[in-house]
KOLMARTOR-418629 format. One record per atom (N, C-alpha, C): x, y, z; atom name. Coordinates in steps of 0.02 Angstrom, whole numbers, plus 32768, in hexadecimal, padded with zeros to 4 digits. Layout:
<pts>
east | north | up | atom
X | Y | Z | CA
...
</pts>
This chain:
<pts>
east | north | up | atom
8029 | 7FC4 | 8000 | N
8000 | 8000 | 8000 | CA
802B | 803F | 8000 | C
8077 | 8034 | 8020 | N
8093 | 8066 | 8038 | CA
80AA | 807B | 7FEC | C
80C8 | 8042 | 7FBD | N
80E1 | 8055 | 7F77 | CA
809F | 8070 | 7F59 | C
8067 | 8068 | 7F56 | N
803C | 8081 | 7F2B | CA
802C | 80CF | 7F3F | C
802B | 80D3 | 7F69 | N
8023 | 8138 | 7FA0 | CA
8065 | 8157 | 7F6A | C
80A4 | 8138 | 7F7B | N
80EE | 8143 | 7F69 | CA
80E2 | 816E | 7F1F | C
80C3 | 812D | 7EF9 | N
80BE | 8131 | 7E90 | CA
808A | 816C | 7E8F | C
805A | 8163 | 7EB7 | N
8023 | 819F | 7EA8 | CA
803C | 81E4 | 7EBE | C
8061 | 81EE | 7F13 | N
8079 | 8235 | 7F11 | CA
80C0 | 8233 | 7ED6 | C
80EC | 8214 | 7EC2 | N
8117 | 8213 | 7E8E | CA
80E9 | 8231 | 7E34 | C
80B8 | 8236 | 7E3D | N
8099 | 8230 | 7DF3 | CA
8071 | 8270 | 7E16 | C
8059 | 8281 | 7E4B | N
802F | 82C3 | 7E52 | CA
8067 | 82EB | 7E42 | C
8095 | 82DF | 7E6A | N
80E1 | 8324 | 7E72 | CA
80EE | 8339 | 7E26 | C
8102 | 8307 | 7E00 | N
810D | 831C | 7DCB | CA
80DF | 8349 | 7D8F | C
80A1 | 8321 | 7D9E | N
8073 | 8356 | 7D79 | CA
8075 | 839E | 7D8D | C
8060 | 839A | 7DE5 | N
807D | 83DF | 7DF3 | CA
80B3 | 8405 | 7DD8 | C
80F3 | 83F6 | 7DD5 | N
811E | 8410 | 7DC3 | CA
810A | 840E | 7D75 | C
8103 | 83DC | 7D41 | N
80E8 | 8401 | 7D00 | CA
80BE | 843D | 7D07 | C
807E | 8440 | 7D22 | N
8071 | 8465 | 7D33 | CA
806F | 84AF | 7D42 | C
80B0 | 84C1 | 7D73 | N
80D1 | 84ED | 7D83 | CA
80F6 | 850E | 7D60 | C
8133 | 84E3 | 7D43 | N
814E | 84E9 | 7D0C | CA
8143 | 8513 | 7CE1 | C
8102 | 84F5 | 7CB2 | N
80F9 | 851B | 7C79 | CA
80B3 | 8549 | 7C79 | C
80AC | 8566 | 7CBA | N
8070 | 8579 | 7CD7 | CA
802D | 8586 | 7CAC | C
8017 | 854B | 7CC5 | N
7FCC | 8524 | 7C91 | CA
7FB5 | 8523 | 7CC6 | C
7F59 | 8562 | 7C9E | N
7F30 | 8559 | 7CD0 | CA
7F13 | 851B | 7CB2 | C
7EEC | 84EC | 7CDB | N
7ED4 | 84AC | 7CAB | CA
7E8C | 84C4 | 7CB5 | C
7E5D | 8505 | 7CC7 | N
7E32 | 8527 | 7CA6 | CA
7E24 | 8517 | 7C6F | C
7E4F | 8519 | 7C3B | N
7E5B | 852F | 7C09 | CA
7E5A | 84DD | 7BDC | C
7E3C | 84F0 | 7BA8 | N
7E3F | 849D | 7B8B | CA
7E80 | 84A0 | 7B64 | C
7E94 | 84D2 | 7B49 | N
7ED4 | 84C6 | 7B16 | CA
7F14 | 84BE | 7B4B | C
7F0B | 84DC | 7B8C | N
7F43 | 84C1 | 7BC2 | CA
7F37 | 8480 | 7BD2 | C
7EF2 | 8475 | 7BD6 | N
7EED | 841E | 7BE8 | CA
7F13 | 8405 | 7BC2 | C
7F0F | 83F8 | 7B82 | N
7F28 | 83CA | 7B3E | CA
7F6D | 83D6 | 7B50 | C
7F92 | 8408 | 7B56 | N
7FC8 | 8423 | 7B63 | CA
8000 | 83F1 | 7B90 | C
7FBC | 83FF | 7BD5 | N
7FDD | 83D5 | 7C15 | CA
7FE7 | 8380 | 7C03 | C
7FB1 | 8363 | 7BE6 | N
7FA3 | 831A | 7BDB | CA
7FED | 831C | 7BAA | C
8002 | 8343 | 7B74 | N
8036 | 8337 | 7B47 | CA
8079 | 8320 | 7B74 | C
8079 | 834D | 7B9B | N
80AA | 8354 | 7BCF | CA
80C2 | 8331 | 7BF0 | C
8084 | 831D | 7C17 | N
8082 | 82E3 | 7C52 | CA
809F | 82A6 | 7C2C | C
8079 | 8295 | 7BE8 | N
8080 | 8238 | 7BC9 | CA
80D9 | 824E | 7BD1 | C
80F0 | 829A | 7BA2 | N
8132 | 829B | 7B90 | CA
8151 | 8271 | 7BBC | C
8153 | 829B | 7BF8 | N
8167 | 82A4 | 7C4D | CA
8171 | 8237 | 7C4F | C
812D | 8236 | 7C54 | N
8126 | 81F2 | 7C66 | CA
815A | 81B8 | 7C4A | C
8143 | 81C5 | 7C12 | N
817C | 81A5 | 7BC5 | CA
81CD | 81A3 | 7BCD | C
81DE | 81E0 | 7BE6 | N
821D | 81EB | 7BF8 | CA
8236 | 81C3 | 7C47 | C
8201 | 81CF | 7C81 | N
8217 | 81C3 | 7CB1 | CA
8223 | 815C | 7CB5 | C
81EF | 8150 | 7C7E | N
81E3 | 80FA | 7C84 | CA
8223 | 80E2 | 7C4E | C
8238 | 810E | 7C26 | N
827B | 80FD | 7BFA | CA
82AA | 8102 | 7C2B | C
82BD | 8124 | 7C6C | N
82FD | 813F | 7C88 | CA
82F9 | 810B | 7CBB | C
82BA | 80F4 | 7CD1 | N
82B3 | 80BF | 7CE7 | CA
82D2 | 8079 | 7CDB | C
82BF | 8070 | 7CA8 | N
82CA | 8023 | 7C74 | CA
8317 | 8029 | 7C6B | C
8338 | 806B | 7C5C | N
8376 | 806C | 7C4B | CA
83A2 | 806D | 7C87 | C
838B | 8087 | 7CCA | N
83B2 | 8084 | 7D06 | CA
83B8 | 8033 | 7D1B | C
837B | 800E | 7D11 | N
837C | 7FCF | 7D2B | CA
83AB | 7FA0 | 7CFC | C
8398 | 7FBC | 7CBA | N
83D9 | 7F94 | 7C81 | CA
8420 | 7F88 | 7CA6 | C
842D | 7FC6 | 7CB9 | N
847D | 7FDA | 7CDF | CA
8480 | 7FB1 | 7D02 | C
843C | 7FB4 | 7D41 | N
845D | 7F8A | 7D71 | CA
846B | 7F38 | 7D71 | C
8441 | 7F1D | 7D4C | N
842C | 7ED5 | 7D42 | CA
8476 | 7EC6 | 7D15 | C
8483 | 7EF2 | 7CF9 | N
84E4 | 7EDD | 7CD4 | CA
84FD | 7EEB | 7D02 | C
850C | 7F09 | 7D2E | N
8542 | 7F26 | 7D5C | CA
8564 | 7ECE | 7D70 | C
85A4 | 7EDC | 7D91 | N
85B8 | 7E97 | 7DA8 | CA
85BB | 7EA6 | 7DE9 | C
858A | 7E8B | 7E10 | N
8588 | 7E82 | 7E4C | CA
85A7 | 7E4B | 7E7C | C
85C1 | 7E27 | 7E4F | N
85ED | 7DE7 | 7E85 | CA
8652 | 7E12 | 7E9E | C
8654 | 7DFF | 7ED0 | N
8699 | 7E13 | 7EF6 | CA
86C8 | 7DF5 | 7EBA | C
870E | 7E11 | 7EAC | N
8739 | 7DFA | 7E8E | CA
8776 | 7DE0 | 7EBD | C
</pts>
């Protein structure tokens, strides 16, 4: 439960900060479309840096020499 609280404030923060960022009222429908562009970007990027950090580690050589 504790990881699922974790992913949801991790995914609010960031929208916020898109958000903030590029200061979008989401009033506004052409800021909505705007924000959603953003966010998938955001998303897209954060689940690639993901996949590619874990690549690293799963090669790394972890046995003592």
């Amino acid at each position: 439960m504790k990881i699922i609280i974790a992913i949801i404030m991790f995914l609010c923060i960031g929208a916020f900060f898109i958000i903030s960022q590029n200061t979008l009222a989401l009033i506004e429908e052409k800021n909505m479309s705007e924000f959603v562009s953003l966010y998938k970007d955001w998303l897209s990027r954060t689940f690639n840096n993901i996949g590619s950090l874990t690549g690293h580690i799963v090669n790394m050589d972890w046995l003592p020499k």
